[in-house]
C-alpha positions as CSV (number, residue, x, y, z in Angstrom):
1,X,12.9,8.5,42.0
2,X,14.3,6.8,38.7
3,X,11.1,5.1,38.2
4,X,9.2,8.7,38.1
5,X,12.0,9.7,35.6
6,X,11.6,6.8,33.4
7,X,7.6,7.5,33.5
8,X,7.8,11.7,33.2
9,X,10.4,10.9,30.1
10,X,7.8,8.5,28.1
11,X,5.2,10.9,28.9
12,X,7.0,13.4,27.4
13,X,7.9,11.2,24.4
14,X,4.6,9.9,23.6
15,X,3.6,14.2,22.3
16,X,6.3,13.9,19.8
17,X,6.0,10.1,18.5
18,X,2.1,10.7,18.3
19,X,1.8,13.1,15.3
20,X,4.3,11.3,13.5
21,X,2.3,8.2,13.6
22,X,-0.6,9.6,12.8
23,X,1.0,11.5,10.0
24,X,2.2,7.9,8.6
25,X,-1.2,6.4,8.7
26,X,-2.6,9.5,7.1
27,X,-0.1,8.9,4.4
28,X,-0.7,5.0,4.2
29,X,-4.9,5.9,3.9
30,X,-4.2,8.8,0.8
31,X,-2.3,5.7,-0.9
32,X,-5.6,3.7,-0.4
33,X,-8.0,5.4,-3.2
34,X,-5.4,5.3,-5.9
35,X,-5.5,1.2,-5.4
36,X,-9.2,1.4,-5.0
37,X,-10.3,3.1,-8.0
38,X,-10.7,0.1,-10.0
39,X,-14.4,-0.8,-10.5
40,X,-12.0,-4.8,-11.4
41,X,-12.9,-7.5,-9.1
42,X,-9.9,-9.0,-10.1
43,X,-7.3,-6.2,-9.5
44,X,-9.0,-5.4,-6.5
45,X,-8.7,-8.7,-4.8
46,X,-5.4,-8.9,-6.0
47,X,-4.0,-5.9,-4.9
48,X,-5.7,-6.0,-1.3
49,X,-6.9,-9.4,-0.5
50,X,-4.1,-11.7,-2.1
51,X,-1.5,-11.0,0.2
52,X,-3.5,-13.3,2.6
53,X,-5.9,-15.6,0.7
54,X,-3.7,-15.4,-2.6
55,X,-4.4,-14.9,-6.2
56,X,-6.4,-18.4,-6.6
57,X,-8.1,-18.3,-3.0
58,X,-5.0,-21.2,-1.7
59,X,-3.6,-18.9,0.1
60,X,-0.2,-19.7,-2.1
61,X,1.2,-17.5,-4.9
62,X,0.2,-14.1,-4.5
63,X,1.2,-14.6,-0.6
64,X,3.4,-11.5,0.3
65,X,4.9,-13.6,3.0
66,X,6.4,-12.7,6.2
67,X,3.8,-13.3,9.0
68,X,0.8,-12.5,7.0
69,X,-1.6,-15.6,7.3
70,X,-1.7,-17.9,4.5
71,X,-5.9,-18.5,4.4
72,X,-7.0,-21.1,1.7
73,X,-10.1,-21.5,2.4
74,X,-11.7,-19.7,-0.5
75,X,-10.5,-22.3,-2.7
76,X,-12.4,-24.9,-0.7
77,X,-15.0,-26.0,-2.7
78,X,-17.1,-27.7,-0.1
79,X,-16.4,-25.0,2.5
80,X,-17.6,-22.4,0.0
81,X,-20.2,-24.2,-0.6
82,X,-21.7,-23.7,2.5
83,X,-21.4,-20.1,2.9
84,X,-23.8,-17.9,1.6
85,X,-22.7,-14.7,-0.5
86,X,-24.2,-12.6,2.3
87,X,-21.6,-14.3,4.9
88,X,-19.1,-13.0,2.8
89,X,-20.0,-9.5,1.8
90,X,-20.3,-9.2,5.5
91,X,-16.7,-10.7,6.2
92,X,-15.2,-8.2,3.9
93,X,-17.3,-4.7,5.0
94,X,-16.7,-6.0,8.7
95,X,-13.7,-7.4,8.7
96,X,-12.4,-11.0,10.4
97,X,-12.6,-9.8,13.8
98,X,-16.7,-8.9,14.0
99,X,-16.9,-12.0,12.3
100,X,-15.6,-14.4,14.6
101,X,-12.7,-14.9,12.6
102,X,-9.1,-14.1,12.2
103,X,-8.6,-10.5,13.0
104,X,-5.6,-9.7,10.6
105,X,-9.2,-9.3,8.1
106,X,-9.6,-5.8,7.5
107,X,-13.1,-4.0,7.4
108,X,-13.6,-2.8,4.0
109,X,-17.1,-1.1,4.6
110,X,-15.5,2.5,4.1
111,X,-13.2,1.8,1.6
112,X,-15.2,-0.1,-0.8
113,X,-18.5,0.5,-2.1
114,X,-21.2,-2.2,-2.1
115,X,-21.2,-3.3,-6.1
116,X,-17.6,-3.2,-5.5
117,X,-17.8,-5.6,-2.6
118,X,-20.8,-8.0,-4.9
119,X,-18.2,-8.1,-7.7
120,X,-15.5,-9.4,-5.3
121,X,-17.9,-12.3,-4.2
122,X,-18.4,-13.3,-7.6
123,X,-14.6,-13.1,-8.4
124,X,-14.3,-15.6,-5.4
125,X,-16.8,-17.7,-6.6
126,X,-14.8,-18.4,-9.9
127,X,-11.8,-20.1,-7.9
Protein backbone atom coordinates (compact mmCIF):
# COMPACT_ATOMS: atom_id res chain seq x y z
CA UNK A 1 0.00 0.00 0.00
CA UNK A 2 2.79 2.73 0.68
CA UNK A 3 4.56 1.75 -2.35
CA UNK A 4 1.25 2.62 -4.52
CA UNK A 5 1.21 5.92 -2.59
CA UNK A 6 4.70 6.82 -3.22
CA UNK A 7 3.96 5.90 -7.16
CA UNK A 8 0.16 7.72 -7.39
CA UNK A 9 2.09 10.91 -5.57
CA UNK A 10 5.00 11.14 -8.35
CA UNK A 11 2.48 10.61 -10.91
CA UNK A 12 0.76 13.28 -9.74
CA UNK A 13 3.91 15.41 -9.47
CA UNK A 14 5.37 14.85 -12.74
CA UNK A 15 1.81 17.21 -14.42
CA UNK A 16 3.05 20.06 -12.43
CA UNK A 17 7.01 19.80 -12.71
CA UNK A 18 6.57 19.14 -16.52
CA UNK A 19 5.42 22.70 -17.77
CA UNK A 20 7.74 24.34 -15.71
CA UNK A 21 10.60 22.62 -17.28
CA UNK A 22 9.60 22.99 -20.41
CA UNK A 23 8.81 26.58 -19.76
CA UNK A 24 12.71 26.97 -18.59
CA UNK A 25 14.00 25.40 -21.70
CA UNK A 26 11.78 27.56 -23.73
CA UNK A 27 13.35 30.41 -22.00
CA UNK A 28 17.00 29.02 -22.20
CA UNK A 29 16.26 28.53 -26.43
CA UNK A 30 14.65 32.50 -26.79
CA UNK A 31 18.17 33.44 -25.11
CA UNK A 32 19.83 31.37 -28.04
CA UNK A 33 19.31 33.90 -31.20
CA UNK A 34 20.34 36.92 -29.36
CA UNK A 35 24.04 35.04 -28.91
CA UNK A 36 23.66 33.71 -32.39
CA UNK A 37 23.15 36.72 -34.38
CA UNK A 38 26.73 37.37 -35.03
CA UNK A 39 27.67 36.49 -38.59
CA UNK A 40 31.75 36.57 -36.20
CA UNK A 41 33.45 33.25 -36.18
CA UNK A 42 35.23 34.47 -33.44
CA UNK A 43 32.36 35.58 -30.97
CA UNK A 44 30.49 32.70 -32.00
CA UNK A 45 32.97 30.10 -30.93
CA UNK A 46 33.61 31.97 -28.11
CA UNK A 47 30.43 32.50 -26.68
CA UNK A 48 29.17 28.71 -27.46
CA UNK A 49 32.11 26.49 -28.04
CA UNK A 50 34.83 27.86 -25.55
CA UNK A 51 33.34 26.77 -22.54
CA UNK A 52 34.60 23.24 -23.64
CA UNK A 53 37.38 23.56 -26.23
CA UNK A 54 38.45 27.14 -24.98
CA UNK A 55 39.28 30.28 -26.61
CA UNK A 56 42.67 28.93 -28.34
CA UNK A 57 41.24 25.27 -29.02
CA UNK A 58 43.48 23.95 -25.49
CA UNK A 59 40.75 23.50 -23.90
CA UNK A 60 42.34 26.08 -21.11
CA UNK A 61 41.27 29.69 -20.64
CA UNK A 62 38.01 30.34 -21.84
CA UNK A 63 37.04 26.88 -19.87
CA UNK A 64 33.86 27.80 -17.72
CA UNK A 65 34.76 25.01 -15.44
CA UNK A 66 32.77 22.89 -13.32
CA UNK A 67 32.31 19.47 -15.03
CA UNK A 68 32.28 20.71 -18.53
CA UNK A 69 35.02 18.72 -20.50
CA UNK A 70 38.16 20.39 -21.02
CA UNK A 71 38.78 19.11 -25.01
CA UNK A 72 42.18 20.38 -26.57
CA UNK A 73 42.27 18.71 -29.31
CA UNK A 74 41.59 21.61 -31.76
CA UNK A 75 44.82 22.90 -30.97
CA UNK A 76 46.57 19.71 -32.06
CA UNK A 77 48.30 20.41 -34.94
CA UNK A 78 48.87 16.92 -36.11
CA UNK A 79 45.43 15.78 -35.05
CA UNK A 80 43.86 18.57 -37.09
CA UNK A 81 45.77 17.83 -39.57
CA UNK A 82 44.14 14.78 -40.26
CA UNK A 83 40.69 15.82 -40.23
CA UNK A 84 39.04 17.11 -43.05
CA UNK A 85 36.86 20.47 -42.80
CA UNK A 86 33.92 18.23 -43.81
CA UNK A 87 34.55 16.07 -40.43
CA UNK A 88 34.09 19.03 -38.74
CA UNK A 89 31.23 20.91 -40.16
CA UNK A 90 29.59 17.59 -39.47
CA UNK A 91 30.70 17.42 -35.69
CA UNK A 92 29.28 20.75 -35.05
CA UNK A 93 25.64 20.49 -37.15
CA UNK A 94 25.46 16.86 -35.49
CA UNK A 95 26.76 17.15 -32.47
CA UNK A 96 29.47 14.68 -30.52
CA UNK A 97 27.13 12.00 -29.92
CA UNK A 98 26.20 11.12 -33.98
CA UNK A 99 29.75 11.43 -34.27
CA UNK A 100 31.12 8.84 -32.23
CA UNK A 101 32.36 11.25 -29.91
CA UNK A 102 31.77 12.88 -26.62
CA UNK A 103 28.13 13.59 -26.24
CA UNK A 104 28.33 16.82 -24.05
CA UNK A 105 28.81 18.23 -28.13
CA UNK A 106 25.76 19.83 -29.05
CA UNK A 107 24.10 19.65 -32.55
CA UNK A 108 24.19 23.01 -34.02
CA UNK A 109 22.39 22.19 -37.41
CA UNK A 110 19.23 24.28 -36.30
CA UNK A 111 20.82 26.98 -34.62
CA UNK A 112 23.52 27.85 -36.97
CA UNK A 113 23.39 28.35 -40.59
CA UNK A 114 25.88 26.67 -42.91
CA UNK A 115 28.37 29.84 -43.81
CA UNK A 116 28.07 30.34 -40.21
CA UNK A 117 29.21 26.84 -39.51
CA UNK A 118 32.30 27.19 -42.67
CA UNK A 119 33.45 30.39 -40.94
CA UNK A 120 33.71 28.48 -37.59
CA UNK A 121 36.00 25.87 -39.31
CA UNK A 122 38.18 28.42 -40.60
CA UNK A 123 38.32 30.19 -37.19
CA UNK A 124 39.56 26.71 -35.86
CA UNK A 125 41.95 26.44 -38.39
CA UNK A 126 43.88 29.62 -37.27
CA UNK A 127 44.71 27.98 -33.70
Amino acid sequence: MRFSTIALAALLAAPITAPAAQEQAAKSDAALPTLLDSDDPKQVYDQMCAGCHGYRGDGGEGHRGGFSPHIGTLANKEYMANVTDDYLIMIIKKGGAYMGKIATMPAWEKKLSDDLIRKIVAHIRTF
